[in-house]
Each structure stands twice: as C-alpha cells, then as structure tokens.
N, C-alpha and C positions, 0 to 999 in steps of 0.2 A: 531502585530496581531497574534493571536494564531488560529491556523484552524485547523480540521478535514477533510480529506477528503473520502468521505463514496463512494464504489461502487464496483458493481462486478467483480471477478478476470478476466483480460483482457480490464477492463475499462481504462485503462491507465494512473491511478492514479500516478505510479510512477514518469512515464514517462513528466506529466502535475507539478507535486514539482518542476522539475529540472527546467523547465522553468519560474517558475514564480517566484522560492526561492530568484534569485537577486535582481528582480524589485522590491519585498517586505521585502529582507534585513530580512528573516526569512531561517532558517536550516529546512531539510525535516529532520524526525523522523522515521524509519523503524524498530517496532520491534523487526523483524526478526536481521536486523544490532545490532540494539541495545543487545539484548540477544549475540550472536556469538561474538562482540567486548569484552563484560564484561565475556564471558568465558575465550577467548585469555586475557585478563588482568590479569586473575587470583585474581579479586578482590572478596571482603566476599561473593559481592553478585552473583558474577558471576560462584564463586563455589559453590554455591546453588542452581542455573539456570542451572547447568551443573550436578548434580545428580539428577535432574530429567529429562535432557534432555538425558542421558545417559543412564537411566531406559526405556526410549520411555515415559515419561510421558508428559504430557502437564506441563510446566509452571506455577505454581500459578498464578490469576490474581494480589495479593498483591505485591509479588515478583515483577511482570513485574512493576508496577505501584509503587514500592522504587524504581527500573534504572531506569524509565521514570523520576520523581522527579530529580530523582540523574541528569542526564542530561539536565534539564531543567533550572537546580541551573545553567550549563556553561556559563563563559560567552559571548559565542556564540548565545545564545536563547538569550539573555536581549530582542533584537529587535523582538522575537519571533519564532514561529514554525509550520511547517505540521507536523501533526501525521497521517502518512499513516499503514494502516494494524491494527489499534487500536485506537476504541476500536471494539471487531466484535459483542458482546453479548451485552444485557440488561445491567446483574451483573457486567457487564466490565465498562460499563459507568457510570454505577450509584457509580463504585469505582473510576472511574475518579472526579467524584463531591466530594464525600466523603473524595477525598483525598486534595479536595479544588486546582486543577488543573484548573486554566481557560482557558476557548475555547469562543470564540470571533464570530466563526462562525465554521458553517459545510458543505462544500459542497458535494451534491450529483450528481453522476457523473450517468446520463440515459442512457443504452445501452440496445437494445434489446439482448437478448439469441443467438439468430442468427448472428447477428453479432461477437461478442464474441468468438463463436465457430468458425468462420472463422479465427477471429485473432490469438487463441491459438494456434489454431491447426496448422499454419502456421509458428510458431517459431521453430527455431533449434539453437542445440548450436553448439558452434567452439568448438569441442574437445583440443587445443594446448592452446587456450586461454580462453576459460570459454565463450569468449562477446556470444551474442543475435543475432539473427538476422532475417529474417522474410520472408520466400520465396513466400509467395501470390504474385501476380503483383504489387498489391496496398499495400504490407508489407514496414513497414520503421522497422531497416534499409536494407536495401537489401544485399545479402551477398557479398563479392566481387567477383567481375568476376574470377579473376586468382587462385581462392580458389579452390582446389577438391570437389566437392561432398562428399564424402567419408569422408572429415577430420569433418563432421555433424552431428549432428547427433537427434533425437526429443525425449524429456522425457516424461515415461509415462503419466505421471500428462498434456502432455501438447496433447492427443489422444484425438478425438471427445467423444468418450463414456467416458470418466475421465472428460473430461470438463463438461460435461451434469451432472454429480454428484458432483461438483465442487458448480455447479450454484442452485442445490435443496440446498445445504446445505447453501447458502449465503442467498438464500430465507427466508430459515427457522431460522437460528438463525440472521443474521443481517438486514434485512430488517425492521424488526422492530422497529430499531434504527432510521427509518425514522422518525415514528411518536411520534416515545421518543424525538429527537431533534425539530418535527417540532409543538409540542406542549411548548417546552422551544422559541420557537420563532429564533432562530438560522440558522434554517438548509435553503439552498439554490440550487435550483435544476439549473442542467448544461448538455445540451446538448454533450453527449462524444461521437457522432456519425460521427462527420463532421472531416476537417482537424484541423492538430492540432494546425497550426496559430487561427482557428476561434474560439477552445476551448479556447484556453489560451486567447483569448482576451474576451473571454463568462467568464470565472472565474475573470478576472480584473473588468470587467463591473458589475456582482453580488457581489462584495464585497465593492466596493463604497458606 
C-alpha cells in the first residue's frame, strides 16, 4: 500500500508512520531524510540537491521526485510506502502523477490551529543528543527527570509566533491538496486530536 500522509506541521504525522509502518510492512518516506541522505552519499543526484541547498534555494520539484523514484525502485518499498512532507503544493502532486508514482491512499491528518500551537510550542531539543522532547504536561515524550534544564533548549521555528506563520503557509499552499486528492477519490480524513493509540487505530480502520 502506498500512502500519503497530508496534515499540518505538529499533526504528528511522523510520529503516526512510525507506528503503523510495521503493521503495514511499508517504509515511511521523509523528504527532508531523503534529500540530506542522497547529499551525505554523495550520489549524481544528491550533488545536485546539495547546490542548491547550499545556495539556500529550494529543491527542484523534479529533482526531489528522481530520489523519490530512486528510492521507491528499493527493495524495501516493494511492500510499499508513507510519503510524509511530500507532496506540499498542487505542481508537487500533479509531478507526482506525471511521474506515474502510485498512491493508493491519502490521509488527512484534522488538527485544530490551537492545538498545534500548544504542541509545538512545547518541544525542546536535548542539546548533547539532538532527541525531541515535549514539556507540556500532556507532551509525549517527556524529558527525563535527571536531565538539567539547561542542557534544552527550543528552536525558533518551534515559538508560538513562528508556528502561527508556519500554519498560514500550509493553509495556503497545501490545503488544497485536499481537494486535489478528495476529487481523485483517495483522500481520507483522520481525527489527529485524540491519543495516539486512538489515532493510529483511526488510520487502520480508514484504510480497510
């Protein structure tokens, strides 16, 4: 089964691949990995990815959509895949067709704005080791008790006012993606508000 998964930054789309990638014997797909990996390889395409990521430029959609292919041929996908973080635009998806990529389904992950902003704004990272962690009460995962404070720390991007410009912009260019897929007859909406046992067995039950 090939999937999509579509939703706002903080929907916890990542976080919902990990869970379910076993049970469906499918790889999650992240962009962002996928690009950073094919630079560290030093492969054709990934020194191509890497002059314009080096410029500060965005990516080609083509470019992204050869490694996506490229990765797709492994034969770790045969059984299939989540594409998380892609496609975010129209011209993104419509190069997903054009590239004769099949997706099987799309889910779409419902979060209000409000909530979101609570969640992001909530993460910090462990400066020694990179992980995530989430200091709300109700944040998973919680940081460890015997951890300093101090060794924390929270990225701009992840500030109430950054998220709130975060979230115009997923409005604006990817939202629309809703009704691109939910006129292909694909797309399936998913409650991303509840815990995340009840999500992930929401995303099993919608893909049946």
């Amino acid at each position: 089964m090939n999937l999509i998964f579509l939703g706002p930054p903080g929907a916890g789309k990542g976080t919902i691949a990990h869970r379910v990638m076993d049970d469906l014997k499918v790889v999650q797909i992240s962009t962002g990995d996928l690009l950073r990996a094919a630079v560290a390889a030093g492969s054709e395409l990934g020194q191509k990815a890497k002059g314009f990521m080096d410029a500060g430029e965005l990516v080609p959609d083509d470019l992204v959509i050869d490694l996506l292919k490229e990765r797709i041929a492994q034969d770790d996908c045969q059984e299939g895949f989540i594409l998380d973080g892609f496609p975010r635009t129209i011209p993104q998806a419509e190069a997903l067709d054009a590239a004769e990529v099949h997706i099987d389904k799309v889910v779409n992950f419902n979060v209000d704005d409000a909530l979101i902003i609570h969640r992001l704004s909530g993460r910090r990272i462990h400066r020694p080791t990179g992980k995530i962690f989430n200091v709300n009460p109700d944040g998973v995962p919680q940081p460890p008790e015997d951890v300093p404070t101090e060794e924390f720390y929270q990225r701009d991007d992840d500030k109430a006012e950054a998220i709130a410009n975060r979230l115009v912009v997923y409005r604006d260019q990817t939202s629309p993606l809703i009704d691109f897929y939910t006129q292909k007859g694909w797309l399936v909406d998913v409650d991303g508000t509840g815990a995340i046992d009840v999500i992930v067995s929401d995303v099993h039950s919608a893909l049946k």
